[in-house]
Every structure is written in structure tokens, then in C-alpha cells.
C-alpha atoms as a printed R data frame, in Angstrom:
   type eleno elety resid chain resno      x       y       z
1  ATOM     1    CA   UNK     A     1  6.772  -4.135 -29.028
2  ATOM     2    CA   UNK     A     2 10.119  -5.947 -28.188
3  ATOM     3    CA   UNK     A     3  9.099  -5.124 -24.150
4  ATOM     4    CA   UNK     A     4  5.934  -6.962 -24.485
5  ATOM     5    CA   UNK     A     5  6.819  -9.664 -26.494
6  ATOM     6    CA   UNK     A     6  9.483 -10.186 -23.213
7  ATOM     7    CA   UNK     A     7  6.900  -9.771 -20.839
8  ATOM     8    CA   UNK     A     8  4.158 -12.437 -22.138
9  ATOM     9    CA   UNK     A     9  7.276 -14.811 -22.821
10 ATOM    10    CA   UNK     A    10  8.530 -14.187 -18.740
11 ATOM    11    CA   UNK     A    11  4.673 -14.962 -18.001
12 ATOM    12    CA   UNK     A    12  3.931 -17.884 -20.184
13 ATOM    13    CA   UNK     A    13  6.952 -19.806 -20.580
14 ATOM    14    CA   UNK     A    14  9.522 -18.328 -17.845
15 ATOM    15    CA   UNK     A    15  7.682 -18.273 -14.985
16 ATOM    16    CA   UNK     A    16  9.184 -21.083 -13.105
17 ATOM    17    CA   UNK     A    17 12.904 -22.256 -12.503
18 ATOM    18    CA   UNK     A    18 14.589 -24.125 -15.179
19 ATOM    19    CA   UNK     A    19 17.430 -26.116 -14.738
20 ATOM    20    CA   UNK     A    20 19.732 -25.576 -17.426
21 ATOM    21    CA   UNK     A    21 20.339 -23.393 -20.655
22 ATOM    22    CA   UNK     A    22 19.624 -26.505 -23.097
23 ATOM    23    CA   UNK     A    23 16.317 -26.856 -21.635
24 ATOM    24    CA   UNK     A    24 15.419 -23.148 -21.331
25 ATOM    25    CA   UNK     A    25 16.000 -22.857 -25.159
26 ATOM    26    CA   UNK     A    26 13.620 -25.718 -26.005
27 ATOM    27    CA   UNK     A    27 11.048 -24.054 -23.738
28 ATOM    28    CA   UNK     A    28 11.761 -20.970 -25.603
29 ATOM    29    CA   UNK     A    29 11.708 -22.309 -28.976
30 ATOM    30    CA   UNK     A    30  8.325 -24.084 -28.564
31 ATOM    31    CA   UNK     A    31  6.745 -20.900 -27.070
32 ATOM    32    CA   UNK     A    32  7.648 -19.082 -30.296
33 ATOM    33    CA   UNK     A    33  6.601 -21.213 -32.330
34 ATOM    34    CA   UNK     A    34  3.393 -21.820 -30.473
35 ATOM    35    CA   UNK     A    35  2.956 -17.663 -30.737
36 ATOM    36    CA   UNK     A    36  3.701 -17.876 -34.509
37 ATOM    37    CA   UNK     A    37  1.322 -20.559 -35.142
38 ATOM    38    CA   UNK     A    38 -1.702 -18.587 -33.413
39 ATOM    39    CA   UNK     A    39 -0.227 -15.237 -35.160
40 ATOM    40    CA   UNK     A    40 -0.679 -13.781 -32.154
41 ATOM    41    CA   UNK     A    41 -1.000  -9.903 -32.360
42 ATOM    42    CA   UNK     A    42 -1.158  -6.783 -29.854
43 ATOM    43    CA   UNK     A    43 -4.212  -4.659 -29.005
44 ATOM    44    CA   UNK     A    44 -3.342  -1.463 -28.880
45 ATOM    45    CA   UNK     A    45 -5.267   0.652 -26.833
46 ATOM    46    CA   UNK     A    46 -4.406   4.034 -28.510
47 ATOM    47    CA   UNK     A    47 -3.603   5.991 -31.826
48 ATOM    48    CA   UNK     A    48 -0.175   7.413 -32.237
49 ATOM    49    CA   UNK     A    49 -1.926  10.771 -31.820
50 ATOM    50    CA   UNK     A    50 -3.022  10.072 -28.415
51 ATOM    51    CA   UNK     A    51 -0.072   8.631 -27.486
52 ATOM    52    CA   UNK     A    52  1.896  11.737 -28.453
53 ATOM    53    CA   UNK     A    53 -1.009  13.355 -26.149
54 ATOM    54    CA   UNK     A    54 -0.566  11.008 -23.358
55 ATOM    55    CA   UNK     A    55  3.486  10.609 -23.486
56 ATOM    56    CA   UNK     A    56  4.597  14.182 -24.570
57 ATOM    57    CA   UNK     A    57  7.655  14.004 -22.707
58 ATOM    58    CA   UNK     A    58  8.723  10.762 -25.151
59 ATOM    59    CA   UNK     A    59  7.829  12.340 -28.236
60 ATOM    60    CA   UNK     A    60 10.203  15.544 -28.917
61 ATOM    61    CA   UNK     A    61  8.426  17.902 -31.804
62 ATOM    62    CA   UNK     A    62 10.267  18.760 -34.621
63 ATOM    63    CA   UNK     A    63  9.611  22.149 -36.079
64 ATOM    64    CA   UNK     A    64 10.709  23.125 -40.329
């Protein structure tokens, strides 16, 4: 979740240059807050059952 959190924050908010650190935070800051406010959520596209399907490799089985 942390990966697309990043990745809609690099496309809504950090998608430009910014000049300094101080102002990058503020940016920052008001994006979350915006996000929080709307209670934004993610879509996923697929049960953990199909992702275990889908990304085998990822999931290691554990056998008793």
C-alpha cells in the first residue's frame, strides 16, 4: 500500500520542480491532508487468493 500511496503523491503533488525543502513539505502536508479529508481508499482489483494465484513466486507456502 506504502508503494502506491508514493506513487499518487509523485503524480499529484510531486510532479514538478520545487525549489526548496520548506516548500516541498507544505506541498506535502496539504496533499495529505487533502487525501485524508476525501478518505481516499484503494480499489483492489483482486482477492488474496488470486493474488497468491497470480504472484506465486511472492507468496512461499507453508506446510504443518
Amino acid at each position: 500500500m506504502a508503494e502506491i500511496e508514493l506513487n499518487v503523491l509523485m503524480r499529484q503533488c510531486l510532479n514538478r520542480r520545487i525549489g526548496d525543502l520548506e516548500t516541498m513539505s507544505k506541498e506535502v502536508d496539504a496533499w495529505q491532508q487533502n487525501r485524508n479529508n476525501k478518505e481516499a481508499t484503494i480499489n483492489w482489483q483482486f482477492t488474496n487468493d488470486k493474488a497468491r494465484v497470480k504472484l506465486k513466486r511472492l507468496y512461499p507456502t507453508i506446510s504443518d
